[in-house]
N, C-alpha and C positions, 0 to 999 in steps of 0.2 A: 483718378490716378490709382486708387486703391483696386482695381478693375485692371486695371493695365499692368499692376506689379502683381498680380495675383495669376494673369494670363502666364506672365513670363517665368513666374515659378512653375507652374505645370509644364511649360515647356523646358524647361532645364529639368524636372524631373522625368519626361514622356522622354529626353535626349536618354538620358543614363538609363532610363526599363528599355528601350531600344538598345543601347550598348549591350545590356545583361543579355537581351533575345537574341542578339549577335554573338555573342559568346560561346551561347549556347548551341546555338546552331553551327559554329566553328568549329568546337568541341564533336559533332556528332558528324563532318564533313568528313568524307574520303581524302583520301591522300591522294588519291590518281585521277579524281573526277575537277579535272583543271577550269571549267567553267562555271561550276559550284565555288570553288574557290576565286575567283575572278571576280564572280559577285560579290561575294562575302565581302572582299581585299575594296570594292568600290562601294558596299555599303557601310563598312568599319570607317571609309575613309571622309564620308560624306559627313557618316555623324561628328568624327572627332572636325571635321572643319564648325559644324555647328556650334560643338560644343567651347571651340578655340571665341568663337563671335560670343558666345554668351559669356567666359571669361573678361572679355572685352568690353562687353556691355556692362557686366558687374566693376570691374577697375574703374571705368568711367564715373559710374554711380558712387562707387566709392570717392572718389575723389568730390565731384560735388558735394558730396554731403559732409567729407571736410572742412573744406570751401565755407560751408554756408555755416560749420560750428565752429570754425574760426571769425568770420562777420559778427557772430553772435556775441560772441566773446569780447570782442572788439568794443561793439555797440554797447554790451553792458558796462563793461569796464568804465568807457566813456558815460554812460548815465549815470553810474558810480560816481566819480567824479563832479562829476557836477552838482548833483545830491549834496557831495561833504559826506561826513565818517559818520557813521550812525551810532549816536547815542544813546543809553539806556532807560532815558528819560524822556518824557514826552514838551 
């Protein structure tokens, strides 16, 4: 897993140096060369759809891992309990 969340950070990083590259080249684009801009307008748009899914995939992630420190929570509370109050003596 540690492998797989490691991938998905370079790619949400490789998304945003891609955005910058696009900037930058939008920045340096003509005004009147309309299939330079075409391009740009469909590769700005590919990326932000990417980076909307990576959003997406982090919301997700986040919510699991709510999920799972609320279970946590749960469960200890509950072993708590049953334990009884801990006392300072043995």
């Amino acid at each position: 897993m540690a492998e797989a969340n490691g991938h998905r950070e370079n790619n949400g990083e490789m998304l945003l140096r891609r955005l910058r590259r696009l900037t930058t080249r939008a920045g340096a684009a003509e005004a009147n060369d309309r299939a330079q801009l075409l391009a740009l307008l469909d590769d700005v748009d590919r990326v932000r759809r990417e980076l909307l899914r990576e959003c997406a995939r982090l919301d997700e992630e986040m919510t699991r891992a709510a999920v799972r420190v609320t279970a946590i929570s749960a469960y200890a509370r509950g072993a708590k309990s049953i334990r009884g109050p801990h006392r300072g003596g043995r």
